[in-house]
PyMOL Python script that loads the backbone (N, CA, C, O; Angstrom):
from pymol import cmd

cmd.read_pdbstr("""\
ATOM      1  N   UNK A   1      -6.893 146.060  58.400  1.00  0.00           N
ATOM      2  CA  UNK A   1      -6.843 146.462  57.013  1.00  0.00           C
ATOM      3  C   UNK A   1      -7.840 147.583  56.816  1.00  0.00           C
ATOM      4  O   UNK A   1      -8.982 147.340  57.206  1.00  0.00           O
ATOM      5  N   UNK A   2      -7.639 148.613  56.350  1.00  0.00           N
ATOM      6  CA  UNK A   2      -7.882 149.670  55.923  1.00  0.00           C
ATOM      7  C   UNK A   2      -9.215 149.827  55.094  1.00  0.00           C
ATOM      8  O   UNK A   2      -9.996 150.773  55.194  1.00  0.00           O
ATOM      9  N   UNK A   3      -9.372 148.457  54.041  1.00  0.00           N
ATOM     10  CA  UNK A   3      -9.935 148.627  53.188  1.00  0.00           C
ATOM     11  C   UNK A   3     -10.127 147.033  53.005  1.00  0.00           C
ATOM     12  O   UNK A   3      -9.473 146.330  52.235  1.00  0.00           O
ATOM     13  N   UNK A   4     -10.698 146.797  53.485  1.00  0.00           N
ATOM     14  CA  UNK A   4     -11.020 145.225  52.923  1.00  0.00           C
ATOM     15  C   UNK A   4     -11.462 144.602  52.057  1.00  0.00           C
ATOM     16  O   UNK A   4     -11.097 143.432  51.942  1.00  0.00           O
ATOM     17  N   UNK A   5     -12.358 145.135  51.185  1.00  0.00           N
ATOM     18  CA  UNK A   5     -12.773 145.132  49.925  1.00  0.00           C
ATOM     19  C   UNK A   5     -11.731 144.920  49.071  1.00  0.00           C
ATOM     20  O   UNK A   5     -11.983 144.214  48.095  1.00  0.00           O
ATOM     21  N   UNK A   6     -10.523 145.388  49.199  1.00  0.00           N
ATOM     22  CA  UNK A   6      -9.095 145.061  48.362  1.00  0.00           C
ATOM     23  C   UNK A   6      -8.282 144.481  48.639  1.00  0.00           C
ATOM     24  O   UNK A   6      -7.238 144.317  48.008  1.00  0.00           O
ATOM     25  N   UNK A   7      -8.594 144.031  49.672  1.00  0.00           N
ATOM     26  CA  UNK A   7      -7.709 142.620  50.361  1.00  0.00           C
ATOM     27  C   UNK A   7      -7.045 141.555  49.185  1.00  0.00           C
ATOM     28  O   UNK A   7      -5.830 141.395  49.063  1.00  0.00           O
ATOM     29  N   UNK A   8      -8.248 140.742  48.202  1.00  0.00           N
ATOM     30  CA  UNK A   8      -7.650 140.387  47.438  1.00  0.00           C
ATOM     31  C   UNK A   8      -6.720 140.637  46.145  1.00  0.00           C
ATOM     32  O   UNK A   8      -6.074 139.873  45.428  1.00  0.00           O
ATOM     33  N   UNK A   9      -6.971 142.324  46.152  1.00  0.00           N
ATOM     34  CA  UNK A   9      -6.340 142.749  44.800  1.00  0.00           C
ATOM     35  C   UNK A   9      -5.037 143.112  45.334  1.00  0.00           C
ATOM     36  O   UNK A   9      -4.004 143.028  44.670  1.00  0.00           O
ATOM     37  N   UNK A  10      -5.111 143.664  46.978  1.00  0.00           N
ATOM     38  CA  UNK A  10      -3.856 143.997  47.248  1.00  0.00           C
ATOM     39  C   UNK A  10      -2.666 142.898  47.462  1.00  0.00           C
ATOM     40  O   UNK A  10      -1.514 143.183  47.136  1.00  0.00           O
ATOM     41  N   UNK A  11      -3.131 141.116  48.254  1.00  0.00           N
ATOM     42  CA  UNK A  11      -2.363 140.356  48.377  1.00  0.00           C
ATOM     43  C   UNK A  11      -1.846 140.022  46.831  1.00  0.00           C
ATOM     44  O   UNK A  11      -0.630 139.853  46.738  1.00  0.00           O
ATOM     45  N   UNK A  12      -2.498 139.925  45.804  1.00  0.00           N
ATOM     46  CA  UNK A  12      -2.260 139.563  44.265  1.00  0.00           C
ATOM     47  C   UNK A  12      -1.161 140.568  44.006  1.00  0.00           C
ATOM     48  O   UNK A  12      -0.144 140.068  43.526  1.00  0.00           O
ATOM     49  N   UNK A  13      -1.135 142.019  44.240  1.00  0.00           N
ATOM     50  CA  UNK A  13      -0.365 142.438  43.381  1.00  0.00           C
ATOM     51  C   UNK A  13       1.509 142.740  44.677  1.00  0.00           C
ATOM     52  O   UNK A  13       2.693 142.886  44.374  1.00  0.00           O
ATOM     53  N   UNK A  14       0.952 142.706  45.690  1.00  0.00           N
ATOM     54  CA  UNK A  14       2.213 142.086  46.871  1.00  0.00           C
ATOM     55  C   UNK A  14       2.432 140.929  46.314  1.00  0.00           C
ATOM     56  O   UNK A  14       3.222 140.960  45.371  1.00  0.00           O
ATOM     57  N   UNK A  15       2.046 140.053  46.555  1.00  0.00           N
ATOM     58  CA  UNK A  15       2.975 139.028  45.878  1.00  0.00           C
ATOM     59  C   UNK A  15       3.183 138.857  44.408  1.00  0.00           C
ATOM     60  O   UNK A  15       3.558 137.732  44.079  1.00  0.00           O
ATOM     61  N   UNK A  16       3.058 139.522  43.686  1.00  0.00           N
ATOM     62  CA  UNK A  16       3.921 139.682  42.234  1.00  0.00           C
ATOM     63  C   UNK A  16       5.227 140.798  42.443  1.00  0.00           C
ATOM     64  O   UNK A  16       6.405 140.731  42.090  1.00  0.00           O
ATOM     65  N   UNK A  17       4.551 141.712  43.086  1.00  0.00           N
ATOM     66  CA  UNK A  17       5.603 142.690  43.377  1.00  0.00           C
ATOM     67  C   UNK A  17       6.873 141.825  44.430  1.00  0.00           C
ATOM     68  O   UNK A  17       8.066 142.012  44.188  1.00  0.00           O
ATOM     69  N   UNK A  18       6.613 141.282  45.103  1.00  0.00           N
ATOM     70  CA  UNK A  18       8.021 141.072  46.136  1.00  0.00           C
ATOM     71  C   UNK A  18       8.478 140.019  45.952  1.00  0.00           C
ATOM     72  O   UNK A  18       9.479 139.780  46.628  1.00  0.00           O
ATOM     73  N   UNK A  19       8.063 139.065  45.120  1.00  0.00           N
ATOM     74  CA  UNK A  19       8.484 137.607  44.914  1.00  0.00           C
ATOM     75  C   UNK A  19       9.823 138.266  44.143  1.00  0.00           C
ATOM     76  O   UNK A  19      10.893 138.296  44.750  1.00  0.00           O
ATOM     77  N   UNK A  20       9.698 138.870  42.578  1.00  0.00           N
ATOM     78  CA  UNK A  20      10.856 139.246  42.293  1.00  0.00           C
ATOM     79  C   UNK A  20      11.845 139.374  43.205  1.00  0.00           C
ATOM     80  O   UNK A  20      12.920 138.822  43.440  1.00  0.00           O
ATOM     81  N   UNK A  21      11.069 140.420  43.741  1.00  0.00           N
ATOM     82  CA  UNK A  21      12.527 141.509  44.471  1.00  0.00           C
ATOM     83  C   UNK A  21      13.215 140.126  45.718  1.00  0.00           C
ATOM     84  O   UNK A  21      14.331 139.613  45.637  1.00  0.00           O
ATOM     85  N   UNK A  22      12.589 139.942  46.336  1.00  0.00           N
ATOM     86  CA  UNK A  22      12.820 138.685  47.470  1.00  0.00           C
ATOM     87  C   UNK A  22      14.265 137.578  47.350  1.00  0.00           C
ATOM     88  O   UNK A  22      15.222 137.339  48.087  1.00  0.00           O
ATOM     89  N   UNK A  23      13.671 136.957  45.625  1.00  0.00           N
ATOM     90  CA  UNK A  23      14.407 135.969  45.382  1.00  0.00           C
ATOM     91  C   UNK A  23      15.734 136.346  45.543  1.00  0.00           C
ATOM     92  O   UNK A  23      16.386 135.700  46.363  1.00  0.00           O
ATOM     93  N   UNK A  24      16.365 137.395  44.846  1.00  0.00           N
ATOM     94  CA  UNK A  24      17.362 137.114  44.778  1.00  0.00           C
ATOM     95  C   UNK A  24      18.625 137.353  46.023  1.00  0.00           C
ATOM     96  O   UNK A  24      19.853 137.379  45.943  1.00  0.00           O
ATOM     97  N   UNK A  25      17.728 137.498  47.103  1.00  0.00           N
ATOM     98  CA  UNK A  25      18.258 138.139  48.886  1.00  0.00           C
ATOM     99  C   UNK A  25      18.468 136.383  49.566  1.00  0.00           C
ATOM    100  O   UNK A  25      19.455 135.872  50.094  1.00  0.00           O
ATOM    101  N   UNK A  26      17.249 135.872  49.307  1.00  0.00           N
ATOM    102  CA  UNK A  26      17.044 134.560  49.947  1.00  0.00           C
ATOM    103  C   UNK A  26      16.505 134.761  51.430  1.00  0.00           C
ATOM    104  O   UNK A  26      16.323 135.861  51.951  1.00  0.00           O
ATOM    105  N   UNK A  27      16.289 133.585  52.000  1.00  0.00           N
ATOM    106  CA  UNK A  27      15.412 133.380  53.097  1.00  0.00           C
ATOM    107  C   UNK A  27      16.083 133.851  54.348  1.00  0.00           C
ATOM    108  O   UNK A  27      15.534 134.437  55.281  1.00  0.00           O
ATOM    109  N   UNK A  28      17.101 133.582  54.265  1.00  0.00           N
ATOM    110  CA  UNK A  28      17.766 134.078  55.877  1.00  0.00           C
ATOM    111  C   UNK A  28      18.203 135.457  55.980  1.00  0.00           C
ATOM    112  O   UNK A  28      18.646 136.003  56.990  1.00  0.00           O
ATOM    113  N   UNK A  29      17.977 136.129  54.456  1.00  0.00           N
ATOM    114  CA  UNK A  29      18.429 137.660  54.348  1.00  0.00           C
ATOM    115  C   UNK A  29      16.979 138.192  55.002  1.00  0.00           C
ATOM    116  O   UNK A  29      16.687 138.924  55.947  1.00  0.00           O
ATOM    117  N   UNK A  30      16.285 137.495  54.073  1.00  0.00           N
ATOM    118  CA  UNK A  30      14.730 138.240  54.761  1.00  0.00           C
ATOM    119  C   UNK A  30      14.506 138.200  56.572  1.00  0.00           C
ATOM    120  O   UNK A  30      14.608 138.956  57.537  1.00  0.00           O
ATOM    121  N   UNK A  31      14.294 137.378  56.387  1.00  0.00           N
ATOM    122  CA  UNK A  31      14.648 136.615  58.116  1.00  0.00           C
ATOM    123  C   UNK A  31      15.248 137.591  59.060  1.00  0.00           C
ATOM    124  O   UNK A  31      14.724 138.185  60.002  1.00  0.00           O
ATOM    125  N   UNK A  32      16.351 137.623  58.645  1.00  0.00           N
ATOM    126  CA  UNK A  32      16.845 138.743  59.388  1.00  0.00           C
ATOM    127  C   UNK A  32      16.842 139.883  59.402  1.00  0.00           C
ATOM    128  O   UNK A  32      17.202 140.461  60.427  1.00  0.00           O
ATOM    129  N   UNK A  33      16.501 140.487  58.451  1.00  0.00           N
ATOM    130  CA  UNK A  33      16.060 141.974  57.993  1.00  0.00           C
ATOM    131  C   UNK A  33      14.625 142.255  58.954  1.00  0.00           C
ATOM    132  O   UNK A  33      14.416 143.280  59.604  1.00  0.00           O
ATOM    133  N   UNK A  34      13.931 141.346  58.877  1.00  0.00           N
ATOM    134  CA  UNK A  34      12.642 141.566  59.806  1.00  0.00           C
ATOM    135  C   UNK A  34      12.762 141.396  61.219  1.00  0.00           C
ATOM    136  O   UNK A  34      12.073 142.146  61.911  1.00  0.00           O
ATOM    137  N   UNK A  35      13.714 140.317  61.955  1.00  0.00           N
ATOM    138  CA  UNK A  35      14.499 140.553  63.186  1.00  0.00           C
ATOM    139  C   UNK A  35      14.661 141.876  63.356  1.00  0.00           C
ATOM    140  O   UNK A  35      13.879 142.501  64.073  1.00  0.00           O
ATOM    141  N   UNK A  36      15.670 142.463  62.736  1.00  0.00           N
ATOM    142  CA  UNK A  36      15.981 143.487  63.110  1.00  0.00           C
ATOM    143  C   UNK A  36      14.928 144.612  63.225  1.00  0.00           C
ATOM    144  O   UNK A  36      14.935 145.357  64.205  1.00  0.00           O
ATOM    145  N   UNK A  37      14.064 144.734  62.277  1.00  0.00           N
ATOM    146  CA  UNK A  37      13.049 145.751  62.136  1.00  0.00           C
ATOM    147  C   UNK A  37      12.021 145.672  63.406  1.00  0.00           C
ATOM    148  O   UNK A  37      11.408 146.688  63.734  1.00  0.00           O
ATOM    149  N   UNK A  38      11.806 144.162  64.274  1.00  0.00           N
ATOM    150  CA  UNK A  38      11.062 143.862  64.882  1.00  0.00           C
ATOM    151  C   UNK A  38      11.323 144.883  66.190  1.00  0.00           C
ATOM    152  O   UNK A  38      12.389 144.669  66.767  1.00  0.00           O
ATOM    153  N   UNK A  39      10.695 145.702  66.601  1.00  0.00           N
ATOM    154  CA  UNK A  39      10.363 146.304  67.384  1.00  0.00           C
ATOM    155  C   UNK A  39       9.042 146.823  67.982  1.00  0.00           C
ATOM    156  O   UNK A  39       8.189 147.176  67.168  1.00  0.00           O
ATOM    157  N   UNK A  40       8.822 146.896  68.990  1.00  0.00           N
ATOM    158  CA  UNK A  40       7.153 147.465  69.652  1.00  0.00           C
ATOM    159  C   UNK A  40       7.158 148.899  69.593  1.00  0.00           C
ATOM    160  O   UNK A  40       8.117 149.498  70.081  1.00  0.00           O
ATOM    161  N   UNK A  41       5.785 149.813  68.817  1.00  0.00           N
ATOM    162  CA  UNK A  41       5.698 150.981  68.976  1.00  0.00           C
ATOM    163  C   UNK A  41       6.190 151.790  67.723  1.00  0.00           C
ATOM    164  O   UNK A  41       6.199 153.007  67.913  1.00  0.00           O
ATOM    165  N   UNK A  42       6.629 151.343  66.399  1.00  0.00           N
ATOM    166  CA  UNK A  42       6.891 151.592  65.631  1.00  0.00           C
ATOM    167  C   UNK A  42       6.481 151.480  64.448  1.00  0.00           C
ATOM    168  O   UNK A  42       6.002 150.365  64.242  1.00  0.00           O
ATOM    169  N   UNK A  43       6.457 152.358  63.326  1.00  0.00           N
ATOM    170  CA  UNK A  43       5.916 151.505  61.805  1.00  0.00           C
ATOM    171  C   UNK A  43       7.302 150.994  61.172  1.00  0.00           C
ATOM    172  O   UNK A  43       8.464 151.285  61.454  1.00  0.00           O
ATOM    173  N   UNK A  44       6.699 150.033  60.112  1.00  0.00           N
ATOM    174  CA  UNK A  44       8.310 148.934  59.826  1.00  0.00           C
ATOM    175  C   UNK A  44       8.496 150.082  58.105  1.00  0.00           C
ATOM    176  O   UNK A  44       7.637 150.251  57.240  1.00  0.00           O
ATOM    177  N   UNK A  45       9.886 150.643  58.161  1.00  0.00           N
ATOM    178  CA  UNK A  45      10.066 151.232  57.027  1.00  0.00           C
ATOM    179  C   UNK A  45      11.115 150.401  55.971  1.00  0.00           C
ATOM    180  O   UNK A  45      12.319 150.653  55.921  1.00  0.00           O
ATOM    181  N   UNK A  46      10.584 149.583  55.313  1.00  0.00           N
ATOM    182  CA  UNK A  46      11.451 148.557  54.815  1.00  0.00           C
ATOM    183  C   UNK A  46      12.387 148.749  53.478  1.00  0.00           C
ATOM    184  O   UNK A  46      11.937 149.161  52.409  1.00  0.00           O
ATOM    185  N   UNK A  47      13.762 148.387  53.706  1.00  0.00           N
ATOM    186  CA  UNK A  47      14.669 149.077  53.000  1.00  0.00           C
ATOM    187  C   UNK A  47      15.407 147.679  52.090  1.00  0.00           C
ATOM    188  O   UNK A  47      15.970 146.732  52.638  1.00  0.00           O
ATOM    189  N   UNK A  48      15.235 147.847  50.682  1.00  0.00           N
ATOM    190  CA  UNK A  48      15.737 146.673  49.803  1.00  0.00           C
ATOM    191  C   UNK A  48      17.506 146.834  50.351  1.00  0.00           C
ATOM    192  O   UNK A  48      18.086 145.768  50.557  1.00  0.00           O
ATOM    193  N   UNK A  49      18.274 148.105  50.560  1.00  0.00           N
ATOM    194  CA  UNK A  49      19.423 148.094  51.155  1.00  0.00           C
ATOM    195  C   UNK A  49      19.747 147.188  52.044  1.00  0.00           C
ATOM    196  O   UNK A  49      20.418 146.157  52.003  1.00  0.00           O
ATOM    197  N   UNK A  50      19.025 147.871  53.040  1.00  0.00           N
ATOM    198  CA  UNK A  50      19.200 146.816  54.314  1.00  0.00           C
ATOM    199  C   UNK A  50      18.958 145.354  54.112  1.00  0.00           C
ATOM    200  O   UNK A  50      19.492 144.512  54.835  1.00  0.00           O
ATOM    201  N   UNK A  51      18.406 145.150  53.438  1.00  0.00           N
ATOM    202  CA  UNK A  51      17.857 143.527  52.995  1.00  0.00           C
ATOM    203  C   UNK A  51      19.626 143.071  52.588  1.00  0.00           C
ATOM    204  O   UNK A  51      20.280 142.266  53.251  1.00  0.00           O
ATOM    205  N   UNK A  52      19.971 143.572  51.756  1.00  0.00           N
ATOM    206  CA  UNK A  52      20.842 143.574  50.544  1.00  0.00           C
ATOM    207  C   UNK A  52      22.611 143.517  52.159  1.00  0.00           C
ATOM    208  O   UNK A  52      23.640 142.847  52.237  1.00  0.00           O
ATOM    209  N   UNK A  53      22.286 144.083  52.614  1.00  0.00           N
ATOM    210  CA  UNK A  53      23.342 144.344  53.570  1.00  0.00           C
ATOM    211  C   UNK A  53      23.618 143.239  54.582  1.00  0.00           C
ATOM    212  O   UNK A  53      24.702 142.731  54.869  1.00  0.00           O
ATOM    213  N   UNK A  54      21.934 142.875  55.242  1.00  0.00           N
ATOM    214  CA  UNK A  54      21.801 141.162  55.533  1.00  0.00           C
ATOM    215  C   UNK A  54      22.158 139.870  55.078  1.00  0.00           C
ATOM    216  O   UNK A  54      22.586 138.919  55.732  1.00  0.00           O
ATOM    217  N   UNK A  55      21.899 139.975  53.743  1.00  0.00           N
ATOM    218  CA  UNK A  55      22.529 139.167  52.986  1.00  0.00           C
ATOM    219  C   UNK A  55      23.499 138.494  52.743  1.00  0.00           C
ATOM    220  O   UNK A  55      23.655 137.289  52.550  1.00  0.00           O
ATOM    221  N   UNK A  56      24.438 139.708  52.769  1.00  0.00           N
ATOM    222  CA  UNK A  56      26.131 139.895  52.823  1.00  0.00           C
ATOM    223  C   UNK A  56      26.329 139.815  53.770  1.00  0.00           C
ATOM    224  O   UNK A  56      27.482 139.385  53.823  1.00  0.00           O
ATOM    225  N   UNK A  57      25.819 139.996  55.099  1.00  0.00           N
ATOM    226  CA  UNK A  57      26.406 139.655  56.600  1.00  0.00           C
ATOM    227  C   UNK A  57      25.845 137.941  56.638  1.00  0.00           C
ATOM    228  O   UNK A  57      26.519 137.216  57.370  1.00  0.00           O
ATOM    229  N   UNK A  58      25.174 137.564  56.215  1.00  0.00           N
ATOM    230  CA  UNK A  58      24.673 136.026  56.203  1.00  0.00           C
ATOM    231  C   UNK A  58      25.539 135.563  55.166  1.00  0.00           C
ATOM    232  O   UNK A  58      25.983 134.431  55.359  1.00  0.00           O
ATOM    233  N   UNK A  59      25.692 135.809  54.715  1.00  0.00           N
ATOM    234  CA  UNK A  59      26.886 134.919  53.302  1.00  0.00           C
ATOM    235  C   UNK A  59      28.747 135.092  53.854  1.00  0.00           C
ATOM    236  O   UNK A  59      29.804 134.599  53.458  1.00  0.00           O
ATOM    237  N   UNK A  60      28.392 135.971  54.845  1.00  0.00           N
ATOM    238  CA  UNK A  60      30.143 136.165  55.794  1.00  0.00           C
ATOM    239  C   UNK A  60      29.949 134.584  56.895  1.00  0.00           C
ATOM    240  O   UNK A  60      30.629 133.621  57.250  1.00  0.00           O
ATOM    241  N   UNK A  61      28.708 135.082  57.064  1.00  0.00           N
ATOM    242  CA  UNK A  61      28.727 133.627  58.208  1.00  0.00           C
ATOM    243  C   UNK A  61      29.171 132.364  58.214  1.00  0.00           C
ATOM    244  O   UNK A  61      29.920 131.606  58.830  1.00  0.00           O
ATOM    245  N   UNK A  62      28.155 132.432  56.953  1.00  0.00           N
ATOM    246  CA  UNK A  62      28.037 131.040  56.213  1.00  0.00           C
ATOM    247  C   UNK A  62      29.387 130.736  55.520  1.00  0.00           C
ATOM    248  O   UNK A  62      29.730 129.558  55.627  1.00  0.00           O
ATOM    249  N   UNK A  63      30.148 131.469  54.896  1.00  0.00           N
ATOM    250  CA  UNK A  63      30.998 131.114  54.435  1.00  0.00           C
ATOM    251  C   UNK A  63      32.257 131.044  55.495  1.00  0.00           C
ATOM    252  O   UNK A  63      33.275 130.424  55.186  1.00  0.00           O
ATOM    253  N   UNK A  64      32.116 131.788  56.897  1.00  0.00           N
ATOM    254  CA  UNK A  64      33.162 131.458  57.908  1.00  0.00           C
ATOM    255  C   UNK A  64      32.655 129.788  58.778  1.00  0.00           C
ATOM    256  O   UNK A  64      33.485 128.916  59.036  1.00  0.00           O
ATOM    257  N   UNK A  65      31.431 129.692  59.044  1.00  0.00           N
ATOM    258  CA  UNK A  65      31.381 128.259  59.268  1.00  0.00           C
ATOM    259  C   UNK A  65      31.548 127.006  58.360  1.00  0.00           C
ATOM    260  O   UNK A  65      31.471 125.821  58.685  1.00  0.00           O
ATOM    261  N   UNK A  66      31.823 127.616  57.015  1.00  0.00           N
ATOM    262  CA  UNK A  66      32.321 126.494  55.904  1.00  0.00           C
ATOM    263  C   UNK A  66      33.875 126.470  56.441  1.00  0.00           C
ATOM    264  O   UNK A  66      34.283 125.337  56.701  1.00  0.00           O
ATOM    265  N   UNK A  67      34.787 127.526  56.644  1.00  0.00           N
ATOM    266  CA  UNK A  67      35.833 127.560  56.770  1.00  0.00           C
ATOM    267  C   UNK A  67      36.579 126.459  58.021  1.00  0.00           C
ATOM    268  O   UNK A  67      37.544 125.694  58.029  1.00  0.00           O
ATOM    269  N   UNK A  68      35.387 126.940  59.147  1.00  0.00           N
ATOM    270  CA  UNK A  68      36.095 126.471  60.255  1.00  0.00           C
ATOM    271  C   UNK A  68      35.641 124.769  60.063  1.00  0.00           C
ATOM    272  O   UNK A  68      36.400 123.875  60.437  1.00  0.00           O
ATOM    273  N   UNK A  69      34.420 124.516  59.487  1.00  0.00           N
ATOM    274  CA  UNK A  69      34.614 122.814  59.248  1.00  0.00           C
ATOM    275  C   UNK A  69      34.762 122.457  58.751  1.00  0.00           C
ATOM    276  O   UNK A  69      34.175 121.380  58.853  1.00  0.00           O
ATOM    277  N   UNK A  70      35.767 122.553  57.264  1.00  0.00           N
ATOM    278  CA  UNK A  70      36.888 122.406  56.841  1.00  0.00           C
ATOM    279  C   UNK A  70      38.247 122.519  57.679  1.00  0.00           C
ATOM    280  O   UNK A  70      38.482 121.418  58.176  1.00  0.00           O
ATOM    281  N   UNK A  71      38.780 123.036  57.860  1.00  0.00           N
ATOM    282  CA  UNK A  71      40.021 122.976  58.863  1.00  0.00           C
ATOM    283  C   UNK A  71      39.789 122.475  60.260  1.00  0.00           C
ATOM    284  O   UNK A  71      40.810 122.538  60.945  1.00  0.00           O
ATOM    285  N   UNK A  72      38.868 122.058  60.795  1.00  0.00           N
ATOM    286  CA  UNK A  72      38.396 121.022  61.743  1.00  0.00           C
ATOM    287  C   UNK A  72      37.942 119.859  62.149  1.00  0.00           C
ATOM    288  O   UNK A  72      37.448 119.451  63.200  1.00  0.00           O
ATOM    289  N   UNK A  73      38.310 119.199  60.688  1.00  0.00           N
ATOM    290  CA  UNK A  73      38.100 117.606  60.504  1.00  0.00           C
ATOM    291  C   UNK A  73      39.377 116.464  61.504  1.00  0.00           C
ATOM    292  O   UNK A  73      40.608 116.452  61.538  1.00  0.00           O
ATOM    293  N   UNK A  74      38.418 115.713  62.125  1.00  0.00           N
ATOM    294  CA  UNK A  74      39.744 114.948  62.982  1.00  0.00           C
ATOM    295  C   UNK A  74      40.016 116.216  64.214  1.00  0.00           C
ATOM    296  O   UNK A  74      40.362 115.646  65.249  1.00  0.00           O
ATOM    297  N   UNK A  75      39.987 117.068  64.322  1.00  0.00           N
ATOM    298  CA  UNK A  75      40.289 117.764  65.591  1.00  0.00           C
ATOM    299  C   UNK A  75      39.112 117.446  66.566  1.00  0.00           C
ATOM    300  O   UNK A  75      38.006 116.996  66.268  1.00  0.00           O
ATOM    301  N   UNK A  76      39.641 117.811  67.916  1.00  0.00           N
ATOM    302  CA  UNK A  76      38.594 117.562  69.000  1.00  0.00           C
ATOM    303  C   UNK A  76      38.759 118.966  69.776  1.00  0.00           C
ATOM    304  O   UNK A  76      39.525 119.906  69.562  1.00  0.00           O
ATOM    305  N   UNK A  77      38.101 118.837  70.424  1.00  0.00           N
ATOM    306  CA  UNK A  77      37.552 120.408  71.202  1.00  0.00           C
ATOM    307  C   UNK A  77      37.791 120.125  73.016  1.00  0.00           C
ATOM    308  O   UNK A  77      36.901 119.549  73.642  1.00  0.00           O
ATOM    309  N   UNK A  78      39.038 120.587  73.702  1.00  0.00           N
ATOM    310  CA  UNK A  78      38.521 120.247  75.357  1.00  0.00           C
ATOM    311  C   UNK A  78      37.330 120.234  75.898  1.00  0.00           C
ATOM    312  O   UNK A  78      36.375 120.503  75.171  1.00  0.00           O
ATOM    313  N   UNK A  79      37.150 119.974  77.057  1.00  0.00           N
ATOM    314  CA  UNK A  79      36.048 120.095  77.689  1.00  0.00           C
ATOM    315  C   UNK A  79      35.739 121.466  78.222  1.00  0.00           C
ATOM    316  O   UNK A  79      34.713 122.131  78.082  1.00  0.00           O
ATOM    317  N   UNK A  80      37.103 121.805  79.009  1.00  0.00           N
ATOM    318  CA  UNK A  80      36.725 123.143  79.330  1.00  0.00           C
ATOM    319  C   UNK A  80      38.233 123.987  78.737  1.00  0.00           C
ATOM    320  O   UNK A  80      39.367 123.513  78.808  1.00  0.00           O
ATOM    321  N   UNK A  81      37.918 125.114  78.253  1.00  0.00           N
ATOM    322  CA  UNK A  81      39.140 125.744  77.214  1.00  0.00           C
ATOM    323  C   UNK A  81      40.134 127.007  78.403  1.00  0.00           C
ATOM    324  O   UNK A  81      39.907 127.379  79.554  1.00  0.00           O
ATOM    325  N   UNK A  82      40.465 127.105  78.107  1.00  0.00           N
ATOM    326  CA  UNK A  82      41.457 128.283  78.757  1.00  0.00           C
ATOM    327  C   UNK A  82      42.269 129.024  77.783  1.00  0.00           C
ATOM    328  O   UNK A  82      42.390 128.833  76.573  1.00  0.00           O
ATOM    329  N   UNK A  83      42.852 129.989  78.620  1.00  0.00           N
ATOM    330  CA  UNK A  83      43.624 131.073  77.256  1.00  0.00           C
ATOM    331  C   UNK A  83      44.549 130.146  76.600  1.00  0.00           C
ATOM    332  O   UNK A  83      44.630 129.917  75.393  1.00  0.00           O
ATOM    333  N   UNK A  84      45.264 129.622  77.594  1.00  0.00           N
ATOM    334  CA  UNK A  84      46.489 128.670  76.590  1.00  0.00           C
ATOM    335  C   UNK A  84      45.966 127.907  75.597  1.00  0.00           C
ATOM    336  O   UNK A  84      46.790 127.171  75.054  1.00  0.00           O
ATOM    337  N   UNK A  85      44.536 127.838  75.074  1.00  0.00           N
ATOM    338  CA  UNK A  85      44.343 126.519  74.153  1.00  0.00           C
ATOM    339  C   UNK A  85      43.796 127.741  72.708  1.00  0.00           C
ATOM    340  O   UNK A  85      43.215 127.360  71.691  1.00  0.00           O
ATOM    341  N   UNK A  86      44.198 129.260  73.027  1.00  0.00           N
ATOM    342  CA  UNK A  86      43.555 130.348  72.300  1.00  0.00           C
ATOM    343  C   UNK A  86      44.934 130.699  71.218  1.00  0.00           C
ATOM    344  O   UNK A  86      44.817 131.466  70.263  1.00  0.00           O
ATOM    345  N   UNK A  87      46.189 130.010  71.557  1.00  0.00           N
ATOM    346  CA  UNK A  87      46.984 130.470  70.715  1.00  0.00           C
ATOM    347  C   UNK A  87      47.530 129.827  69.913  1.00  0.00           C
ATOM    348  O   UNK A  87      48.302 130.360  69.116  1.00  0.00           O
TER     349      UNK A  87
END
""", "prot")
cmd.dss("prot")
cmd.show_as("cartoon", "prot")
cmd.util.cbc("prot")
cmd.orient("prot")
């Protein structure tokens, strides 16, 4: 930290500032937005877009694994699959 003396004024006004913005992405948008950013050798340039874009790729997920266990109740799965069990 740069400046330590403002350590506490700076965590106070970060977390007023991003709690807003945060909520309405949710936890696995964040989550993954920082995955992705995670790299060695770089500064992190953080984009409410990209957050916003995570989101929507996590809410495709989630709503395709609602799909498939719904229409997979009572079904069973082979042991080992082959093309013929793909059509």
């Amino acid at each position: 930290m740069m400046q330590p003396q403002l350590m506490q004024q700076i965590e106070k006004h970060t977390r007023s500032l991003f709690q807003k913005v945060f909520r309405g992405f949710g936890t696995d948008a964040l989550r993954f937005t920082f995955y992705s950013l995670a790299s060695t050798g770089r500064d992190i340039k953080f984009d409410i877009g990209r957050m916003e874009g995570f989101r929507n790729f996590c809410n495709k997920i989630w709503n395709a694994a609602r799909y498939v266990m719904m229409n997979s109740e009572g079904k069973t799965v082979p042991e080992s699959l082959s093309l013929e069990h793909c059509s």
